[in-house]
C-alpha positions in Angstrom: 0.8 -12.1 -15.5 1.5 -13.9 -12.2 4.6 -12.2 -10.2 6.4 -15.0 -8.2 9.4 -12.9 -6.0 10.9 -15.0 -3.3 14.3 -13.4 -2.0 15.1 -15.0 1.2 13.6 -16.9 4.4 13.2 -13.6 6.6 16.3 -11.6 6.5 17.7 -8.5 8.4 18.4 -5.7 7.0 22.5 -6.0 6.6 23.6 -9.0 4.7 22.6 -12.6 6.0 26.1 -13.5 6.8 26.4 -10.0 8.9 23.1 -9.9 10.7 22.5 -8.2 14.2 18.8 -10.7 14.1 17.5 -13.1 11.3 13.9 -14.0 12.4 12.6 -16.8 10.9 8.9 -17.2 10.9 7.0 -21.0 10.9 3.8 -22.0 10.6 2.0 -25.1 12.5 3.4 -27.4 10.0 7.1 -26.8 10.6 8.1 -28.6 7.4 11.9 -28.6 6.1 12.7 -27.2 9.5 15.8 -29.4 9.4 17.3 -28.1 6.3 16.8 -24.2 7.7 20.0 -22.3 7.7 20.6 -22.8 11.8 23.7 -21.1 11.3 22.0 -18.2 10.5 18.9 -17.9 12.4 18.9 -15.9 15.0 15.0 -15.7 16.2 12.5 -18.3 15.4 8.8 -17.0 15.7 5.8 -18.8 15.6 2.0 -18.9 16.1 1.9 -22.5 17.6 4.7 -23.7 19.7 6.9 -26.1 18.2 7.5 -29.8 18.6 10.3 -31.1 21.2 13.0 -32.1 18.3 12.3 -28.5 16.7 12.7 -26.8 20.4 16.1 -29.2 21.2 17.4 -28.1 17.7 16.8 -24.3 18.2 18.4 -24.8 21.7 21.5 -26.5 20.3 21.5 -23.3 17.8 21.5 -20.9 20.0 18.1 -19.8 18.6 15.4 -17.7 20.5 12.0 -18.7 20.3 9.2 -15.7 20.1 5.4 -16.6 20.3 2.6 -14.2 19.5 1.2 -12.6 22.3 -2.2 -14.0 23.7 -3.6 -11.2 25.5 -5.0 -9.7 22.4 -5.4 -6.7 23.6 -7.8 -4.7 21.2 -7.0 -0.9 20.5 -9.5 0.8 22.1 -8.4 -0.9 25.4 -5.2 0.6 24.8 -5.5 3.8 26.8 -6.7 1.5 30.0 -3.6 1.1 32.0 -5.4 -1.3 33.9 -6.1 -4.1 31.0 -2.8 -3.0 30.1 -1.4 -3.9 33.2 -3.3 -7.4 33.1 -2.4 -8.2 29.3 1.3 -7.8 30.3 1.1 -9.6 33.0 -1.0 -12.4 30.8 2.3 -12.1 28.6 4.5 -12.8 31.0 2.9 -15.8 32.3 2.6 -17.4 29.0 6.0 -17.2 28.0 7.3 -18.5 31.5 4.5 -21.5 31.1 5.8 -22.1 27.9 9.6 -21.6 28.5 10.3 -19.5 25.4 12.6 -16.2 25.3 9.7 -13.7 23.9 6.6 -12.7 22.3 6.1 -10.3 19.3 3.0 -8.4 18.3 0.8 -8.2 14.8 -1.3 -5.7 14.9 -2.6 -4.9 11.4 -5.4 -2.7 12.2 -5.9 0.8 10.5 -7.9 3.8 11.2 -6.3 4.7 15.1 -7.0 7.2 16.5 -3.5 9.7 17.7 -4.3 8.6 21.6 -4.6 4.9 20.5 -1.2 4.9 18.7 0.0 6.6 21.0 -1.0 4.1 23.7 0.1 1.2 21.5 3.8 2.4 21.8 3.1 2.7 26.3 1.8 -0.8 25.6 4.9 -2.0 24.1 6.9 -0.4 26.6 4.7 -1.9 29.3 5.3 -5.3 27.9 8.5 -5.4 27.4 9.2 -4.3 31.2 6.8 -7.0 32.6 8.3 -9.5 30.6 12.2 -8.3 31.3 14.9 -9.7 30.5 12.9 -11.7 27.8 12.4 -9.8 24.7 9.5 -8.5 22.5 9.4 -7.5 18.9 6.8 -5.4 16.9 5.3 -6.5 13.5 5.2 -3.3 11.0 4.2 -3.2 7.3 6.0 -2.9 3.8 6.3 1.1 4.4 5.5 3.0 7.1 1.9 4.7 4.9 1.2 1.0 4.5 -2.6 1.0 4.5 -2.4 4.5 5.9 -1.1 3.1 9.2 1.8 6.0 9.9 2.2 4.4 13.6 4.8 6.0 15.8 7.2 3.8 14.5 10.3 5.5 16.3 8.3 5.1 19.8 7.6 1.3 19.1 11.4 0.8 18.2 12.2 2.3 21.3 9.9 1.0 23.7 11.1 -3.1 21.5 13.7 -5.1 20.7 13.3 -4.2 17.0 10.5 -3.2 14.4 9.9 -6.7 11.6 9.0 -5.1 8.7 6.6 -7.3 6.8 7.2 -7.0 3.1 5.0 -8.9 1.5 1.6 -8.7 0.6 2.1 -5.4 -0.8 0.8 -6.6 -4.4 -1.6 -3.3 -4.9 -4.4 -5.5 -5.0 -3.8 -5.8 -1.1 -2.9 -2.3 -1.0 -3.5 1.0 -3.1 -1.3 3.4 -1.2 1.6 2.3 -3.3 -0.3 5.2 -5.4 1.2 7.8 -3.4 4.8 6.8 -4.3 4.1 5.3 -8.2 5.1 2.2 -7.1 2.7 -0.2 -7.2 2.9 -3.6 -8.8 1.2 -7.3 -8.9 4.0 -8.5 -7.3 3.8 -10.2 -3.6 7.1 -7.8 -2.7 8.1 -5.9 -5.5 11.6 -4.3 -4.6 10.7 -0.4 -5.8 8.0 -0.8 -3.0 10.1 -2.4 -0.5 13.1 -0.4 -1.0 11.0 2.7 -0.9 9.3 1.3 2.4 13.0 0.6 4.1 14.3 4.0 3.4 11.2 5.7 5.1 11.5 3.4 7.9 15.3 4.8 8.4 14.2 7.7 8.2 12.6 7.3 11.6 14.3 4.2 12.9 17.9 3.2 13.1 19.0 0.8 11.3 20.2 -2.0 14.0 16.3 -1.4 15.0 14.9 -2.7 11.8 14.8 -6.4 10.4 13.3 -6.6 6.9 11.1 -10.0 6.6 10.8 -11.3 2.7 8.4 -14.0 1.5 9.0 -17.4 0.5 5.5 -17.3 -1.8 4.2 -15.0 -4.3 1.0 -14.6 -6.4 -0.3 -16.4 -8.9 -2.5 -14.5 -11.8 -4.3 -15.9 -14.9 -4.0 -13.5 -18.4 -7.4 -12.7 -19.5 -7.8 -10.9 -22.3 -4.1 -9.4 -21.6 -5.5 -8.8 -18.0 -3.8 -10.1 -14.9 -6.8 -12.2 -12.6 -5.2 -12.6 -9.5 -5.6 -16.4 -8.2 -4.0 -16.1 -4.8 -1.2 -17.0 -3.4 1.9 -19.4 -4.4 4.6 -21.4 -2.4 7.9 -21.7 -3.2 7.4 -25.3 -3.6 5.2 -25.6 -6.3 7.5 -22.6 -8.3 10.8 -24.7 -7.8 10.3 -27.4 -9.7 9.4 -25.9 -12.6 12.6 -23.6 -12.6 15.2 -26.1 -11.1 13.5 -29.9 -11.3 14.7 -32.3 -13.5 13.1 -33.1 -17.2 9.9 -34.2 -15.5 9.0 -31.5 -13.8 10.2 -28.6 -15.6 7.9 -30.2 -18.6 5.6 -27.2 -18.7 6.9 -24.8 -21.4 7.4 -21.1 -19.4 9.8 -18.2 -19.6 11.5 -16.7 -16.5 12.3 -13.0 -16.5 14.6 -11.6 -14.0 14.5 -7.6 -12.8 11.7 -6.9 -15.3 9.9 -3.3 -15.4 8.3 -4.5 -12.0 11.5 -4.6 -10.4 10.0 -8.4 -9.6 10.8 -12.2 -10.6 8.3 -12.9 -13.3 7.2 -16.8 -14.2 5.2 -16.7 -17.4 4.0 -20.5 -18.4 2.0 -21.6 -21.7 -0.5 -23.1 -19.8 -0.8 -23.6 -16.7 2.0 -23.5 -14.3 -0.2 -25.3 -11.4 -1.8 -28.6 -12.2 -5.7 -28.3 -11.5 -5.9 -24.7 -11.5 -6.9 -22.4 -14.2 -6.5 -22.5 -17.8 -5.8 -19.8 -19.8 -2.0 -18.3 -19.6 -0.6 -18.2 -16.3 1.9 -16.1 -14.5 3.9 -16.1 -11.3 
């Protein structure tokens, strides 16, 4: 079956219309940008800076922009105040240069060691005073066992703006520690996970500290034998016609199923719901 769950841009945890931060995240591309939600956005984030009519509309938003860090700074340099001292200070420079309000970090690493997360939280901290009064959020996965991570994730609220928990790619053919909690699922975010995940992360965190990201793609599988392939991942884009399009493109025969035992959206087509891609029965 191919599990298809697409909930929201990236939304905070209290309802969109109520939210402390909504942090929307863009990729080189920028595509649709001017039908996004402006109203609602609080943070844009990005990888690549955006283009001057992007910038001018997030300005006349009221929008923050937040870049990736570019120091880089590996783990086991973590405990070296010096190269922390000359990362933050890279930081720093790189969001004056390129005139934005903050950076964010991504680490998805696993196996640390107790010093190194440790340090990662005194490396936060040493950011966010370098880069003062510009602000600096931390990248965390679906739960806090994600991947066996267990970071200190009240420390890194602290020493931030806010934790962005990344729920997606928690399909357990990313990651098998949905075992622990008997939740796992071929979806992308399947909400037993992810509300499983939140409540941990409350557990340690407060609540204004914590903005829940949600994907706008999901993953594609091919039925073999009764067996679920997995194909990869699936946009939004190529999903919506088939469910809202007009006669033309909702022409593939499928069956949507809302909330199923996977707690997920579920796209099942007779055939192929992607041209040029695999045969057989596919889901979403």
């Amino acid at each position: 079956m191919v599990r298809f769950v697409s909930l929201a841009l990236l939304l905070s945890t209290a309802s969109i219309t109520d939210a402390k931060s909504v942090v929307a995240f863009a990729g080189s591309g920028y595509d649709g940008w001017d039908q996004w939600d402006w109203k609602a956005i609080t943070h844009l984030a990005f990888w690549h800076l955006p283009k001057d009519d992007v910038r001018a509309k997030a300005k006349d938003s009221g929008v923050k922009l937040f870049q990736v860090d570019k120091a880089h700074l590996d783990p086991k340099d973590w405990t070296d105040s010096g190269k922390v001292k000359d990362a933050a200070k890279k930081i720093k420079q790189q969001l004056d240069d390129a005139n934005i309000d903050g950076t964010f970090l991504d680490y998805e690493g696993n196996g640390m060691s107790k010093d190194q997360k440790k340090a990662y939280t005194a490396y936060v901290a040493a950011i966010k005073k370098a880069i003062a009064p510009k602000e600096i959020f931390v990248c965390v996965g679906g739960r806090p066992t994600y991947e066996w991570r267990d970071n200190d994730y009240k420390g890194l609220a602290a020493a931030g703006d806010f934790l962005f928990i990344m729920g997606y790619d928690m399909h357990f053919y990313d990651d098998y520690t949905c075992v622990q909690k008997g939740t796992c699922s071929p979806a992308e975010a399947p909400l037993a996970d992810l509300k499983s995940g939140v409540q941990d992360y409350l557990k340690e965190v407060p609540a204004d500290k914590l903005v829940l990201g949600l994907p706008w793609y999901g993953q594609r599988y091919t039925q073999v034998l009764g067996f679920p392939i997995n194909q990869g991942q699936v946009d939004i884009r190529d999903i919506w016609p088939i469910l809202y399009g007009d006669k033309t493109s909702k022409k593939k025969s499928h069956t949507f199923y809302d909330n199923d035992k996977d707690y997920a959206w579920k796209l099942m087509c007779n055939g192929q719901c992607l041209d040029k891609k695999k045969r057989q029965r596919d889901l979403v």
